[in-house]
C-alpha positions in Angstrom: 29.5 43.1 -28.8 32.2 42.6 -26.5 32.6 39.5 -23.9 35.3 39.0 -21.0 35.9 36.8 -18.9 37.7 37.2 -15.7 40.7 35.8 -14.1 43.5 35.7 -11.7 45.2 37.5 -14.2 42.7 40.4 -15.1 40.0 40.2 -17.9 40.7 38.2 -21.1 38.2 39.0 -24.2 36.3 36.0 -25.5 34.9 35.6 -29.2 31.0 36.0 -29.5 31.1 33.0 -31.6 32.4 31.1 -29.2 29.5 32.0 -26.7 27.1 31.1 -28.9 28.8 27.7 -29.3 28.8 27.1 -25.7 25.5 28.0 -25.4 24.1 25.9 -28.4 26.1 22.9 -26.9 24.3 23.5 -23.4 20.8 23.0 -26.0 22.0 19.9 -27.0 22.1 18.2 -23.9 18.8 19.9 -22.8 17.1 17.5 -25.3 13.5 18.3 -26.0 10.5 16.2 -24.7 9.2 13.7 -27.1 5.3 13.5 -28.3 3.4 9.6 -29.0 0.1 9.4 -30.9 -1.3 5.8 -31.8 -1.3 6.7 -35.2 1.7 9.2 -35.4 4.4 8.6 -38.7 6.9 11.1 -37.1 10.2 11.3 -35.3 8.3 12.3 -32.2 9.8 15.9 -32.1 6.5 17.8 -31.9 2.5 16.2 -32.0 2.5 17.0 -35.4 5.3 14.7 -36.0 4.4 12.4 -33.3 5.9 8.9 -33.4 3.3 5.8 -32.5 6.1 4.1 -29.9 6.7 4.8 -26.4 9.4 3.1 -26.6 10.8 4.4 -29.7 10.7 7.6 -28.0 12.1 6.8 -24.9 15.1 5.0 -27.0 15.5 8.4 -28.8 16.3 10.7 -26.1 20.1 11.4 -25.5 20.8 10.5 -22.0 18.8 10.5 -18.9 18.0 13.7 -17.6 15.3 13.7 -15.2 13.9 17.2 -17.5 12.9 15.1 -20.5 9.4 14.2 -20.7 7.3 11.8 -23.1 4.2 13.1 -23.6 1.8 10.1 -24.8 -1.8 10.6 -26.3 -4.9 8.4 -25.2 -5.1 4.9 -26.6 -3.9 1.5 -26.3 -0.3 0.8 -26.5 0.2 -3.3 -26.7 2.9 -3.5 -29.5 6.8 -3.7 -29.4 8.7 -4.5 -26.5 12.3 -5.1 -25.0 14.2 -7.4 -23.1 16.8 -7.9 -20.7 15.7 -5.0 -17.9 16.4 -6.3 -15.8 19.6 -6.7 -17.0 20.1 -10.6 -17.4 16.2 -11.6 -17.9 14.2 -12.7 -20.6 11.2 -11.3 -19.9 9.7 -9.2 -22.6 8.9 -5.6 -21.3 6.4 -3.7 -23.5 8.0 -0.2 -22.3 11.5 0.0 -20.6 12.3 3.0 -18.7 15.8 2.6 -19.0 16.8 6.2 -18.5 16.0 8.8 -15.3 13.1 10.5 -17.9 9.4 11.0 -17.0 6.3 9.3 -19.5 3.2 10.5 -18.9 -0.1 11.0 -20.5 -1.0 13.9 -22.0 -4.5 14.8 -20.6 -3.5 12.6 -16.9 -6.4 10.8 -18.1 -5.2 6.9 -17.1 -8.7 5.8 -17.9 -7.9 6.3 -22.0 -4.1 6.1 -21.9 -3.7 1.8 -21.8 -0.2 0.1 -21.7 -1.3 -3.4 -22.1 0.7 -6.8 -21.4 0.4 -10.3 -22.7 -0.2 -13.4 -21.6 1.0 -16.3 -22.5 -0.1 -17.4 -26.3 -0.3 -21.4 -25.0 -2.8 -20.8 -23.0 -1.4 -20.4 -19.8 -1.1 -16.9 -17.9 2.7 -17.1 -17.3 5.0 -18.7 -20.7 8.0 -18.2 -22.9 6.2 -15.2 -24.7 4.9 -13.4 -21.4 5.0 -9.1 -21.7 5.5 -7.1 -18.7 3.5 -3.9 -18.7 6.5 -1.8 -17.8 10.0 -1.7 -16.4 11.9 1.8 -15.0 14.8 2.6 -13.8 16.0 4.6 -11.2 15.2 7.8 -11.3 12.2 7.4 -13.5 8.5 8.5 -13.4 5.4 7.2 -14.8 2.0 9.6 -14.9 -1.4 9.0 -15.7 -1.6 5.0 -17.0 -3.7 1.9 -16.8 -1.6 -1.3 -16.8 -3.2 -3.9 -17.5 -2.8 -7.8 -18.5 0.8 -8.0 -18.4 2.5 -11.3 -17.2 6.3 -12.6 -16.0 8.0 -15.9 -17.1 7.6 -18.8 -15.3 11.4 -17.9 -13.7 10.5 -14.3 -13.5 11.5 -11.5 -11.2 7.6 -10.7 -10.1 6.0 -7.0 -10.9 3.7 -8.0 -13.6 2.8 -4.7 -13.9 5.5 -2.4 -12.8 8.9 -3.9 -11.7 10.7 -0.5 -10.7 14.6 -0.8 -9.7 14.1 1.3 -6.7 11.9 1.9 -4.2 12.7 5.3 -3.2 13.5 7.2 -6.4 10.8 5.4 -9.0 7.6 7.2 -9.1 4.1 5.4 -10.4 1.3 8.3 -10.1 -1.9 8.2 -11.0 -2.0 4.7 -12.4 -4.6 1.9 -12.7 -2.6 -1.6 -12.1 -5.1 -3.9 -12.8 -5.3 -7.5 -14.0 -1.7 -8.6 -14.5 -0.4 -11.7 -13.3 2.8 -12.6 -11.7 4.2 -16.6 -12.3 2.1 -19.1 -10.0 5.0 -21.8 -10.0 8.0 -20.5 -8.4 7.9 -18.2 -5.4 6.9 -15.0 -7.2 6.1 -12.0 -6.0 4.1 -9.1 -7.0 1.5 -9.3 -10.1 0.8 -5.4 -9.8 4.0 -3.5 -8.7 7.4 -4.5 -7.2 9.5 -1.9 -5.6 8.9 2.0 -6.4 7.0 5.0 -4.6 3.1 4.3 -5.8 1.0 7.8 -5.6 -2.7 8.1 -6.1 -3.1 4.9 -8.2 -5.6 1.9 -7.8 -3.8 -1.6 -7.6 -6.7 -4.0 -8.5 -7.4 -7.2 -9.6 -3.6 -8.6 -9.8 -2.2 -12.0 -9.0 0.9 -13.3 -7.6 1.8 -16.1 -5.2 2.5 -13.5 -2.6 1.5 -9.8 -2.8 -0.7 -10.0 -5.3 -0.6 -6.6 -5.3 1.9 -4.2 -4.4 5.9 -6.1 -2.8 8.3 -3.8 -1.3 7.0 -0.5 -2.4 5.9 2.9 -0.8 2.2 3.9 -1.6 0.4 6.9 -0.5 -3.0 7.9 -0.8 -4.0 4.6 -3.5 -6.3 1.8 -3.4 -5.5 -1.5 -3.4 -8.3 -3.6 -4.1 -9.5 -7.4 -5.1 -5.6 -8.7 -5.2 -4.5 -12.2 -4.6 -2.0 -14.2 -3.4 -2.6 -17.4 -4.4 -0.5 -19.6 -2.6 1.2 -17.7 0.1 0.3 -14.5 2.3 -0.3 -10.8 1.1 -2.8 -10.6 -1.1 -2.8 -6.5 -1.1 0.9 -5.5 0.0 3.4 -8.1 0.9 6.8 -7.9 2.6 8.3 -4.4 3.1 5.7 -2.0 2.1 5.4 1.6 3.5 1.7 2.0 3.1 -0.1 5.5 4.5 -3.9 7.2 3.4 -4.5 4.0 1.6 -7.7 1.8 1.3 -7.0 -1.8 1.2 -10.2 -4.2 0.4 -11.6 -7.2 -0.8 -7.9 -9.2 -1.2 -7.1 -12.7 -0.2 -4.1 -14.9 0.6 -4.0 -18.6 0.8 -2.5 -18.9 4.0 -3.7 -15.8 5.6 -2.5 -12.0 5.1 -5.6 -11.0 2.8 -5.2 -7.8 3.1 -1.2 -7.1 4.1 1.9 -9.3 5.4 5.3 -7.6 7.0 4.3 -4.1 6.3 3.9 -1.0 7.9 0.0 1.0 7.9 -1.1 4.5 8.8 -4.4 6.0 8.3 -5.3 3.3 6.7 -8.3 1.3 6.4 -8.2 -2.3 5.7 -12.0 -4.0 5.1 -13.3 -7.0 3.4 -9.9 -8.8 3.2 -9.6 -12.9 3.5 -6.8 -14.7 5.2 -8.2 -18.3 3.8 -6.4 -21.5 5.6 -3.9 -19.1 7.9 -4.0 -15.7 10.0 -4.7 -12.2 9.7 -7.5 -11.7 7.6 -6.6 -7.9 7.1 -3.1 -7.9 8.4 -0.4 -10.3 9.5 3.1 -9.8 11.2 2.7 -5.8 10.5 3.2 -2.6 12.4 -0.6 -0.2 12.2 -0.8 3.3 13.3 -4.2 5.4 13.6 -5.8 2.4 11.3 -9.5 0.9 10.7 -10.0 -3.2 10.3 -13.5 -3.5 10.0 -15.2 -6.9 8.5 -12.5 -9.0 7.6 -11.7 -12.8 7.8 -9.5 -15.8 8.9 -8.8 -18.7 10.7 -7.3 -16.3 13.7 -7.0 -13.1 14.0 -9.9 -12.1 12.2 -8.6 -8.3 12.0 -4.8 -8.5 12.2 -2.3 -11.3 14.0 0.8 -11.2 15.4 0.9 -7.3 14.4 1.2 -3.9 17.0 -1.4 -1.7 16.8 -1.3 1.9 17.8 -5.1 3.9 18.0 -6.8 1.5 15.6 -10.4 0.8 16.0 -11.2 -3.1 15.2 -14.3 -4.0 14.7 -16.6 -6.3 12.8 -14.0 -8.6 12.1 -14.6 -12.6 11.9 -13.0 -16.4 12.6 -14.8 -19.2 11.0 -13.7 -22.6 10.8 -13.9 -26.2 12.4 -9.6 -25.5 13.5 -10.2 -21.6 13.9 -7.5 -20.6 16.8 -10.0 -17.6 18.1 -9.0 -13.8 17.9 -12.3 -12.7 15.8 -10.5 -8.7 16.3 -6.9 -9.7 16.8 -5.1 -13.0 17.3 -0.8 -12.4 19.4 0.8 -9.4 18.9 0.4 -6.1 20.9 -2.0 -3.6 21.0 -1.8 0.4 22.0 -5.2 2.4 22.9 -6.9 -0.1 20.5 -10.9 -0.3 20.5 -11.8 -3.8 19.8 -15.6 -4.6 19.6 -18.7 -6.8 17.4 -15.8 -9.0 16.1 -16.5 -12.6 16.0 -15.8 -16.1 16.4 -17.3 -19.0 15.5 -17.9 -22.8 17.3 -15.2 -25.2 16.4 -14.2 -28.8 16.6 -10.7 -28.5 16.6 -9.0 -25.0 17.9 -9.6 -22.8 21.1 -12.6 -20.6 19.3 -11.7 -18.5 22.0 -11.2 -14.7 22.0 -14.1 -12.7 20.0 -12.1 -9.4 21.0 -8.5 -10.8 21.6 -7.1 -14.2 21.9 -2.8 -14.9 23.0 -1.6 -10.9 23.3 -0.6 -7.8 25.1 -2.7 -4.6 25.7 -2.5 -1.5 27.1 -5.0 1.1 27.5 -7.6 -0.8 25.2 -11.2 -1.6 25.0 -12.3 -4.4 24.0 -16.3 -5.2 24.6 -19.2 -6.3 22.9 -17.9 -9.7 21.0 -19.1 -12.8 20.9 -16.9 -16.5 20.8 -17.2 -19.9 21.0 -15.2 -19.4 24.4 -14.5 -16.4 26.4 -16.1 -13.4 24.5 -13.9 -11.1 24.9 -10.6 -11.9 25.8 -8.6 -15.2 25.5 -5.3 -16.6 27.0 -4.2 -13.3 27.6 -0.4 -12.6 28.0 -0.8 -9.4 29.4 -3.2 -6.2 30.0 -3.0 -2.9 31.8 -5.2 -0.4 32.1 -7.6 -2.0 30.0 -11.7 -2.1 29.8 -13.5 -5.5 29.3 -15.3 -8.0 31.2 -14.9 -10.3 32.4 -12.0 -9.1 34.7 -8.9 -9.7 33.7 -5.5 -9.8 35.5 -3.5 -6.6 35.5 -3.2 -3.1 36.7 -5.8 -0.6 36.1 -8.1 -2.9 34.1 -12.0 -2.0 34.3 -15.1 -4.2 33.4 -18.0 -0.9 33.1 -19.6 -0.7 29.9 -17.3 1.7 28.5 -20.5 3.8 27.0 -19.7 4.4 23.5 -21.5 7.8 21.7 -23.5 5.3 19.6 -22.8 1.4 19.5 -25.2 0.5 17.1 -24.5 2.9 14.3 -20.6 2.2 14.6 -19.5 5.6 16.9 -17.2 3.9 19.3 -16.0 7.5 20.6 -16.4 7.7 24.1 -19.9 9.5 25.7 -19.3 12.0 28.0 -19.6 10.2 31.6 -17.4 7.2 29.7 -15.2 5.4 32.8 -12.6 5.1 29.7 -11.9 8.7 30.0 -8.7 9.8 31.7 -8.0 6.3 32.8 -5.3 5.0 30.9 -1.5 5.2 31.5 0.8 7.3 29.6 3.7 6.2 27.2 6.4 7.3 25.7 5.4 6.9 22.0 2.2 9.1 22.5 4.6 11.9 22.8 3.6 14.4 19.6 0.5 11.1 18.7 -2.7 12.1 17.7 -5.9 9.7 18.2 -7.6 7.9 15.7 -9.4 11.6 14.8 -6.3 13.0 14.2 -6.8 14.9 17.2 -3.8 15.3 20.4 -3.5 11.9 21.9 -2.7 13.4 25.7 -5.2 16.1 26.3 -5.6 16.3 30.2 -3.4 15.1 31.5 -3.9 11.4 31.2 -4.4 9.0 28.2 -8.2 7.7 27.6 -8.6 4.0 26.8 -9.2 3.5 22.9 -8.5 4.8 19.8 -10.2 8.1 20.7 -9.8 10.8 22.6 -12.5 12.5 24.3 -13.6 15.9 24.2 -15.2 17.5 26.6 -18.0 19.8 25.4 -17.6 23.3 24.8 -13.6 22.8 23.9 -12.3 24.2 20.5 -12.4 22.4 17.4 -14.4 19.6 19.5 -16.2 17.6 16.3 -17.6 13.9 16.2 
């Protein structure tokens, strides 16, 4: 067999041998993916001759070529470890992504496929002999994992679960973070995940001193559930999180933020979160798009303070407290086609109590009805409203008192009944522009905005559902 090659100066013939050669070198650096069993003796080359380290396997592949994969069988990995990732800490790791590579189980099973931390041996959760569950680089993935009891020095970098060096190019897919515990001294952040793009994963029962949870991360579609920040805000997500189809519930932060601080929400719900001693019960300081705050708790802003909402429904939220400062639904910030209603606030001996609905912010185009406060029901020390619903009357154009006749107030259906005085009534604004309602439906459908987070439709129009 003949081979040329061709050049600016014609063909030239090449060896066959040397072909091959080529070809076998381009082999090489194709390295193949690497096989862990519990119990495996091997080199990891095959599951027959699987090794029994993740790590050893990662350590074996030549390079970092984002084609490798290390395919790891159920059981419960809580041996070996490395340190210094990242480079300059102590901090044990018990598997260090160092190298743009995927691991992954090998049925996507995370309920049987266990990385596991340690705590400290003294007795305390954060020491001198503390294990990170895992550490990845940039460029790395991790697939199909629970996390679970991993810990960070007392000086650590946070991310007692996952500390990922980069938030846009490490990926953490379906994953259960739950129960690891970032250091309670220092300012630490992050006892599930720090940094990284989180995918279909549960973040659960973590610790930090802010965002218990998930710090500085993207996370679609997950659940992050029962996290704590013990002594600062953002129990759930704290500080620069992207956060969109997620579910956050049941977490707490000292000083308010239960459920997320300095983030940004959409189509997400937030329920059940506590803000103890501050504001915010489910969200503080953040931007919340086409989002549900039903049922949570603080000492203002029962729902969300000092946030912007866009199309959010806010109900059922709560201020207790002999100092509350009112907002049961919302306490400052500014609100865009919100529906505010059955939030509450309690009697107090020391703050304003005031504002069941909304106490100290802007609206436009919202309805805020049915609460009940210690002072003014509805609205409190309003900065601003405009084409708003609530009673009693408030200053500013366009602003109704009617009942704004929801489908079905008492089984939750705040969508707007078909004579509603909500309905074409609000004012347009740039943002609504390509926006859909809180239904996911067209935000501008006649011609004029509706107050609230939904949009009515009038019988007999396509694709009309409730």
């Amino acid at each position: 067999m003949k081979f040329f090659w061709f050049c600016s100066k014609g063909f030239i013939r090449i060896c066959p041998a040397l072909v091959c050669f080529l070809w076998s070198g381009i082999l090489v650096i194709r390295a193949a993916d690497l096989y862990v069993t519990t119990n495996g003796t091997g080199d990891g080359s095959s599951w027959a001759n699987a090794t029994n380290s993740i790590q050893g396997a990662i350590d074996t592949i030549s390079g970092s070529y984002n084609t490798n994969t290390v395919w790891v069988s159920n059981g419960v990995y809580q041996t070996s470890g490395v340190t210094n990732y990242p480079t300059g800490t102590l901090l044990t790791n018990r598997v260090a992504i160092y190298k743009a590579i995927t691991v992954r189980s090998a049925n996507n099973d995370p309920t049987n496929t266990i990385i596991k931390g340690a705590w400290a041996s003294d007795g305390s959760t954060n020491g001198p002999d503390s294990v990170r569950c895992v550490y990845m680089f940039a460029g790395s993935s991790l697939i199909g994992f629970t996390l679970t009891n991993g810990s960070t020095l007392v000086s650590g970098f946070g991310g007692a679960g996952v500390y990922a060096e980069g938030i846009a190019n490490c990926l953490i897919s379906n994953c259960i973070i739950v129960g690891n515990a970032a250091d309670f001294v220092n300012l630490t952040y992050a006892g599930g995940v720090r940094y990284g793009t989180v995918k279909n994963c549960i973040v659960a029962g973590n610790m930090a001193q802010s965002a218990g949870g998930v710090y500085y991360s993207k996370v679609f579609d997950s659940r992050i559930l029962n996290n704590s920040g013990a002594s600062y805000s953002g129990g759930g997500a704290g500080t620069g999180c992207l956060l969109s189809n997620c579910t956050l519930s049941g977490n707490s932060g000292k000083v308010g933020s239960g459920g997320a601080y300095q983030s940004t929400l959409i189509n997400c719900t937030l329920s059940n979160n506590y803000g103890y001693g501050g504001s915010g019960g489910g969200a503080n300081a953040c931007i919340l798009t086409n989002c549900v705050l039903i049922d949570n708790y603080s000492l203002s802003g029962g729902g969300a303070a000092a946030s912007t909402l866009y199309n959010c429904l806010v109900a059922g939220n709560s201020v207790t407290g002999a100092w509350n400062s009112g907002g049961g639904g919302t306490y400052g910030g500014t609100l865009y086609n919100c529906t505010v209603v059955s939030n509450y606030t309690s009697y107090t001996t020391g703050g304003s109590g005031g504002g069941g609905g909304v106490a100290t912010g802007r609206m436009y185009n919202c309805i805020v009805y049915f609460n009940i406060a210690f002072t003014n029901n509805n609205c409190h020390n309003m900065m601003g409203a405009t084409n708003c619903c609530t009673t009693p009357a408030i200053s500013g154009d366009g602003n109704i008192t009617g009942n704004p006749m929801f489908v079905n107030t008492n089984a939750g259906n705040y969508r707007l009944a078909e004579y509603s005085p909500c309905i074409n009534t609000g004012t347009n604004q740039d943002w609504m522009t390509n926006a859909v309602d809180l239904d996911g439906r067209i935000r501008i459908r006649y011609g004029r905005v509706d107050m609230g987070a939904y949009e009515h439709l009038y019988k007999g129009t396509i694709f009309s559902v409730y």
